[in-house]
Every structure is written in structure tokens, then in C-alpha cells.
C-alpha positions as protocol buffer text, in pm:
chain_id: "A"
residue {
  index: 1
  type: UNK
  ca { x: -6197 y: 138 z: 173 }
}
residue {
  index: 2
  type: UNK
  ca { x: -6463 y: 342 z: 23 }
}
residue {
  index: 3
  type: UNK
  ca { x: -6438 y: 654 z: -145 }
}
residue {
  index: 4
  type: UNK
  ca { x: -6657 y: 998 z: -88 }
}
residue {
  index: 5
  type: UNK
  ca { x: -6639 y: 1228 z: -427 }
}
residue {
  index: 6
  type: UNK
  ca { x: -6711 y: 1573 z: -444 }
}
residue {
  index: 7
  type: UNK
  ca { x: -6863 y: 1736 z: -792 }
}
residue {
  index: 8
  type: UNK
  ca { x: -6749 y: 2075 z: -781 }
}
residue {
  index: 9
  type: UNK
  ca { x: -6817 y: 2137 z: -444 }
}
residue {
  index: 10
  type: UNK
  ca { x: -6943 y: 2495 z: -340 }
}
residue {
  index: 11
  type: UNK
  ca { x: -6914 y: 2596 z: -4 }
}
residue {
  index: 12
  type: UNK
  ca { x: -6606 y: 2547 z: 238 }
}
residue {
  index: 13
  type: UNK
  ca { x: -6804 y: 2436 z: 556 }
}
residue {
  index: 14
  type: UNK
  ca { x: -6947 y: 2093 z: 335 }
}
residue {
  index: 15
  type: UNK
  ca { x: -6596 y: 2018 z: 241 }
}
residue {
  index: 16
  type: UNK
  ca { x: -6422 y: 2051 z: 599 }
}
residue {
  index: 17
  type: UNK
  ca { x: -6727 y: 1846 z: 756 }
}
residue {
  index: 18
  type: UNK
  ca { x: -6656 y: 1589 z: 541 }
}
residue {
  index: 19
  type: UNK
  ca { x: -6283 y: 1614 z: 530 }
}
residue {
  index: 20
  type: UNK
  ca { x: -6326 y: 1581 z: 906 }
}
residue {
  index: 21
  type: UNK
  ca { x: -6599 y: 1264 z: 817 }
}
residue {
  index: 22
  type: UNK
  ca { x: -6298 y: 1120 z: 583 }
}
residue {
  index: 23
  type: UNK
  ca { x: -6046 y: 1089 z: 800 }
}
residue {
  index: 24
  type: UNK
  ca { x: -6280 y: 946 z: 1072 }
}
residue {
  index: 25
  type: UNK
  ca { x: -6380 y: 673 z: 918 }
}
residue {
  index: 26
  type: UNK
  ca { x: -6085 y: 634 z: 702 }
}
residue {
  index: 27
  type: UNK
  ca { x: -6280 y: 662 z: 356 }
}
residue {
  index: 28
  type: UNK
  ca { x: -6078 y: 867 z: 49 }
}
residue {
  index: 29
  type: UNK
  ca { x: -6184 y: 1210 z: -29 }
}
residue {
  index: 30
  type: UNK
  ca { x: -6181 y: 1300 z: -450 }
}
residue {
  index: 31
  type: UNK
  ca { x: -6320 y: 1688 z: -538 }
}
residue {
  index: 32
  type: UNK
  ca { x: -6357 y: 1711 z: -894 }
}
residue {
  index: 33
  type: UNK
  ca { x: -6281 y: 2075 z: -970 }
}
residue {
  index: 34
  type: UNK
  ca { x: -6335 y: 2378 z: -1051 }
}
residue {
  index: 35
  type: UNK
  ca { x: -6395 y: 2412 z: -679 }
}
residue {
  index: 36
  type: UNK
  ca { x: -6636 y: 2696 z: -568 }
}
residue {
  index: 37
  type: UNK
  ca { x: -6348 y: 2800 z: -333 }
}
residue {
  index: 38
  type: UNK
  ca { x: -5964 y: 2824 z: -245 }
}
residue {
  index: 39
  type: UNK
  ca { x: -5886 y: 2457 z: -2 }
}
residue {
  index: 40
  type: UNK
  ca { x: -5654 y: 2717 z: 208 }
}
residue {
  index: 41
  type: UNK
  ca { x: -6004 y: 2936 z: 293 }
}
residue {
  index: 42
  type: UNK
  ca { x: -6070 y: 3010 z: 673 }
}
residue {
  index: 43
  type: UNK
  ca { x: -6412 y: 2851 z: 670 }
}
residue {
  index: 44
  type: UNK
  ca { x: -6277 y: 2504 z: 516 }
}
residue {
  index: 45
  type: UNK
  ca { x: -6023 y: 2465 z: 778 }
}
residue {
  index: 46
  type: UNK
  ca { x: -6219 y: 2588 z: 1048 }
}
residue {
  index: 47
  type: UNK
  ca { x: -6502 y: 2292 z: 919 }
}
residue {
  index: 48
  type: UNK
  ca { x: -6202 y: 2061 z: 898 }
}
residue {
  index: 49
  type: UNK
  ca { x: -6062 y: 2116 z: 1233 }
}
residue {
  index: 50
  type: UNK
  ca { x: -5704 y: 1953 z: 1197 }
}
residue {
  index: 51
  type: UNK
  ca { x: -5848 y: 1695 z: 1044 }
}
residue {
  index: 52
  type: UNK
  ca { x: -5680 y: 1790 z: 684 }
}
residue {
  index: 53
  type: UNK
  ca { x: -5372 y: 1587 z: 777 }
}
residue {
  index: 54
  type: UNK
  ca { x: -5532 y: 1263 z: 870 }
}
residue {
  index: 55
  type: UNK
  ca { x: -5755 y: 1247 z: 535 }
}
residue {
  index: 56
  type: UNK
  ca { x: -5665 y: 1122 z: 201 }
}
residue {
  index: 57
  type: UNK
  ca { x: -5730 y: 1388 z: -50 }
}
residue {
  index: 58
  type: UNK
  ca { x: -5718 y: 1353 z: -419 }
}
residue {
  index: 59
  type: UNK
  ca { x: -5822 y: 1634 z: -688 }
}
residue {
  index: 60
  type: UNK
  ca { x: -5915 y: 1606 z: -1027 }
}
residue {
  index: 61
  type: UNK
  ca { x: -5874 y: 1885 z: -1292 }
}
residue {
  index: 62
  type: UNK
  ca { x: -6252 y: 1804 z: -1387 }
}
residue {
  index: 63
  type: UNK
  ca { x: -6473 y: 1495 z: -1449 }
}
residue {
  index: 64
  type: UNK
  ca { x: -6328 y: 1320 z: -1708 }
}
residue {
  index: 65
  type: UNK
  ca { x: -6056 y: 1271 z: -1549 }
}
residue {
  index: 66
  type: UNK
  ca { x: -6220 y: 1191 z: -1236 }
}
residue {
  index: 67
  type: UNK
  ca { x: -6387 y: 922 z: -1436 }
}
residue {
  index: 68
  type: UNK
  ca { x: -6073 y: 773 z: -1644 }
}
residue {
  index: 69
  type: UNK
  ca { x: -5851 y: 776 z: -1309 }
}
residue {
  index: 70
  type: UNK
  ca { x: -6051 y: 608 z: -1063 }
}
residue {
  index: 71
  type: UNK
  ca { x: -6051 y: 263 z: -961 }
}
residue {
  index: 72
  type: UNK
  ca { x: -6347 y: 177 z: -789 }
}
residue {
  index: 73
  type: UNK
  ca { x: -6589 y: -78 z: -776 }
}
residue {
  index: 74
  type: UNK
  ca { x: -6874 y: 152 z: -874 }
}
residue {
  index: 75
  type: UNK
  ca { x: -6981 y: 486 z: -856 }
}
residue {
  index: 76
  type: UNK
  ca { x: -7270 y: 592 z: -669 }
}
residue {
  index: 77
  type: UNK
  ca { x: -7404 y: 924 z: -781 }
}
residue {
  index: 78
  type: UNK
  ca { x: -7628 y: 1057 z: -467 }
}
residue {
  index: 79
  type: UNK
  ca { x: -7944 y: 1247 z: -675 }
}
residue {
  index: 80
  type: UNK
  ca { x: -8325 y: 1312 z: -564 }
}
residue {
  index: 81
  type: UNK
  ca { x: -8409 y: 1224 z: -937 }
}
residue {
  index: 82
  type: UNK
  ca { x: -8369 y: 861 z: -905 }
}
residue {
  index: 83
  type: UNK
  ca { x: -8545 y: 566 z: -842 }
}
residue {
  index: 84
  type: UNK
  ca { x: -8331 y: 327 z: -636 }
}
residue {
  index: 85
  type: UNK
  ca { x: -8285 y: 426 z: -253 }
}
residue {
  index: 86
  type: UNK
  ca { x: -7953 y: 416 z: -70 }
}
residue {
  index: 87
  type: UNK
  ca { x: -8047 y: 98 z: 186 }
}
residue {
  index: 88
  type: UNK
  ca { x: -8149 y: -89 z: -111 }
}
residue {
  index: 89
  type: UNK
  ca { x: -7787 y: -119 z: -225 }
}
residue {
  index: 90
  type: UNK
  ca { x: -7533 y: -342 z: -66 }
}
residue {
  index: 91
  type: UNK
  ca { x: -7191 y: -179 z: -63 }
}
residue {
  index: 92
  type: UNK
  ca { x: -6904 y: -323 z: -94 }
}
residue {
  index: 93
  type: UNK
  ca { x: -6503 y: -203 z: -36 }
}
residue {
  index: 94
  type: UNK
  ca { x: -6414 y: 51 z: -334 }
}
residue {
  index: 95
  type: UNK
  ca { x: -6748 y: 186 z: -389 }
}
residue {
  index: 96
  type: UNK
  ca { x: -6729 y: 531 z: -472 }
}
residue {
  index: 97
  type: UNK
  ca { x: -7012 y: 783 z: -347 }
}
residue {
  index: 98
  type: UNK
  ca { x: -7059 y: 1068 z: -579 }
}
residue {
  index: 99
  type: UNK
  ca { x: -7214 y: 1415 z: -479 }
}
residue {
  index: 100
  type: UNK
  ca { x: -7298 y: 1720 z: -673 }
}
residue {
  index: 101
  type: UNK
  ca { x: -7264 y: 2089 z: -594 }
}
residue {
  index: 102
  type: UNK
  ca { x: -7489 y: 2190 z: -318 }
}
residue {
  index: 103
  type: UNK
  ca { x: -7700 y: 2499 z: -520 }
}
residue {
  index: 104
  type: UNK
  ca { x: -7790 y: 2282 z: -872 }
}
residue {
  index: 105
  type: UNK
  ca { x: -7648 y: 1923 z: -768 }
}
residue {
  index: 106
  type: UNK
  ca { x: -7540 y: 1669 z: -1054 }
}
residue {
  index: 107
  type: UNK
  ca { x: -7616 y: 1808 z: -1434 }
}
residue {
  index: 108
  type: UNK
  ca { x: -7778 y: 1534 z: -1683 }
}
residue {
  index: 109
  type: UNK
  ca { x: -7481 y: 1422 z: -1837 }
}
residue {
  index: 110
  type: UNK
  ca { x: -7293 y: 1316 z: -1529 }
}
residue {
  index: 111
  type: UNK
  ca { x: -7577 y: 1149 z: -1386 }
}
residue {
  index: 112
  type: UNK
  ca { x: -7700 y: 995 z: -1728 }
}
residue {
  index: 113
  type: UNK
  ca { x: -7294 y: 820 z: -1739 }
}
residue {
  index: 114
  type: UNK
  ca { x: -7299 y: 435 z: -1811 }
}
residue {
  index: 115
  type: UNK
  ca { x: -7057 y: 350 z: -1525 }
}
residue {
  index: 116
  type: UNK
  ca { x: -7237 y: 551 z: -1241 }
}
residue {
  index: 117
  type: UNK
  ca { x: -7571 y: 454 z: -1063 }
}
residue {
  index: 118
  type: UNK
  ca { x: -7795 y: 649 z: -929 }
}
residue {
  index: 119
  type: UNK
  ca { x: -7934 y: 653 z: -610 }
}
residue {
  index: 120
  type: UNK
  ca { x: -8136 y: 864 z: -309 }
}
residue {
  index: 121
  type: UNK
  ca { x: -8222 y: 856 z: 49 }
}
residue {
  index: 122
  type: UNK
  ca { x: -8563 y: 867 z: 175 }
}
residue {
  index: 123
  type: UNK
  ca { x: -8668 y: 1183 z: 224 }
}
residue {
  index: 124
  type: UNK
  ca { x: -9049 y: 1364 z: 216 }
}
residue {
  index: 125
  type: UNK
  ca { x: -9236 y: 1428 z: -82 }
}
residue {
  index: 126
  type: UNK
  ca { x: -9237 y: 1821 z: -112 }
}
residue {
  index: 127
  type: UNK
  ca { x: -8836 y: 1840 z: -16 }
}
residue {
  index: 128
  type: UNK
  ca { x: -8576 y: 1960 z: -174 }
}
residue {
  index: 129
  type: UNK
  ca { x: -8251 y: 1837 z: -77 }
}
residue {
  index: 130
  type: UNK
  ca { x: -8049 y: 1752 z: 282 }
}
residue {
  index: 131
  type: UNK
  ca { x: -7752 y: 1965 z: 354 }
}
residue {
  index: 132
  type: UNK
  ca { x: -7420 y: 1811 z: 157 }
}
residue {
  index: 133
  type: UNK
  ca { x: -7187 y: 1717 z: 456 }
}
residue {
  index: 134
  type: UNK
  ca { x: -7534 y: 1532 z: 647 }
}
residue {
  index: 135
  type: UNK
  ca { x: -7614 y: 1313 z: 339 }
}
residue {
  index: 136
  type: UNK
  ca { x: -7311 y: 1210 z: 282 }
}
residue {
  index: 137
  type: UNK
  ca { x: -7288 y: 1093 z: 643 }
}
residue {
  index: 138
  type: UNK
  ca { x: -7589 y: 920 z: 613 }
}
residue {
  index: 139
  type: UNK
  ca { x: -7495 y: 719 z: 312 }
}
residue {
  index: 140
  type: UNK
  ca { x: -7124 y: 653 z: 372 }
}
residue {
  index: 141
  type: UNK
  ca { x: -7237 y: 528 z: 749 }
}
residue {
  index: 142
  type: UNK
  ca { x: -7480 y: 281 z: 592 }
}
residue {
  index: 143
  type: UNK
  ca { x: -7270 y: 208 z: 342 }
}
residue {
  index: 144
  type: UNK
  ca { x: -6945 y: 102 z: 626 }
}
residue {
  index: 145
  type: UNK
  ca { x: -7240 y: -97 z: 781 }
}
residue {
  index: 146
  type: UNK
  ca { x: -7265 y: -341 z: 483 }
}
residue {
  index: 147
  type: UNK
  ca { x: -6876 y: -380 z: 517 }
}
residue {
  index: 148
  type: UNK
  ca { x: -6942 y: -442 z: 934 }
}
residue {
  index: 149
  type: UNK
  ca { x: -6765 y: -100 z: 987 }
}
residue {
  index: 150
  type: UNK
  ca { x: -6424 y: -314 z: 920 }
}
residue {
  index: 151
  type: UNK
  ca { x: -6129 y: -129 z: 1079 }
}
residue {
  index: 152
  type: UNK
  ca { x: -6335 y: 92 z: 1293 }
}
residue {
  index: 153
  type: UNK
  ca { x: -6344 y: 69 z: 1663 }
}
């Protein structure tokens, strides 16, 4: 399995879509809180379709203890300040995918933690940032590739 974790996650619409991106591919959903919004919210369920049943959904009061409770492999922390690019890495079951909030992404100290990596996609020189729910498509896509898409039809 591999895991898709939300850092404070801002608007509803991200969440759903990748609620909905969860339980389609089977990967585990963690949002580190204080969430930008109420999970009950019109716009999150609308995103999510009724998808929110068939995902696996775990919540954190905050990082820290997003950090001490996990069990994964290793954490990926998605960023457009580092080095290493997304296809460069070979995934493997339990890797954990880490995203920031989509208006200031991931401060310094979370991305500057010993037990996360950092890593980008590709992406043109003068850009800012991809949407939240498309990137993490992108990387969690490529990273079921590396595992041969295992339980997926």
C-alpha cells in the first residue's frame, strides 16, 4: 500500500479529489490538521463523490504526531525547493507521499525533518506550483508504477 498525506490541507475540492484518488487506487489517506475546513463541508463531498466510504482516512491532531504514529517506509515530502525529481525515486509499498497546504505549501521545519525526503516533479522554470489534487495524481500514479500497479485491474 502506499500512503497520500495531507499538511493542513486548505480547500475542500483538493481533499475530495483525492479522497476520490484514495479509494481508487486503494492508497491510505492521513490529513495532518488543523484543516482549513469542516470534512462534513458541501464542496468536500461534492469533490469526493461517494467515494468517502471506500477510502481509508486517518487524522492527526498535528505533525508530530503525524510523524511519531506512522509506519511507513519513508516519507516523501512533494516541494518545488528541492533537488531530486519524483521519477528519479523508486517507490516501494509503504512509502508515504507528503503534501503541503495549497496557498504557502510545506514550512522549513517540516521539510528540513531528518526522516522525510524531498522531492519535485518537472515542471517549467518561471512556475509556481500544479494544483494539489493533479500532483498528487501524478506522483502517486508513478509511484504504483514502480510497484507494477499491484492489486489494480
Amino acid at each position: 500500500m502506499l500512503h497520500i498525506a495531507l499538511y493542513q490541507p486548505e480547500i475542500p475540492p483538493n481533499t475530495g479529489n483525492i479522497i476520490r484518488l484514495c479509494a481508487n487506487t486503494g492508497a491510505q489517506l492521513h490529513l495532518i490538521h488543523p484543516l482549513g475546513f469542516d470534512m462534513e463541508v458541501k464542496a468536500l463531498r461534492r469533490a469526493g463523490l461517494d467515494y468517502h466510504e471506500w477510502a481509508d482516512v486517518k487524522q492527526y491532531a498535528d505533525f508530530d504526531a503525524f510523524i511519531t504514529d506512522h509506519c511507513f517506509n519513508r516519507v516523501f515530502a512533494l516541494t518545488t525547493k528541492a533537488k531530486q525529481y519524483s521519477h528519479e525515486v523508486d517507490f516501494v509499498a509503504e512509502d508515504c507521499l507528503l503534501f503541503g497546504p495549497e496557498t504557502r505549501g510545506l514550512p522549513a521545519a517540516v521539510l528540513a525533518n531528518p526522516s522525510i525526503q524531498n522531492i519535485r516533479i518537472p515542471m517549467k522554470a518561471d512556475s509556481r506550483s500544479l494544483n494539489l489534487s493533479n500532483t498528487a495524481a501524478i506522483v502517486l500514479y508513478q509511484a504504483l508504477a514502480d510497484l507494477n500497479f499491484t492489486d489494480l485491474v
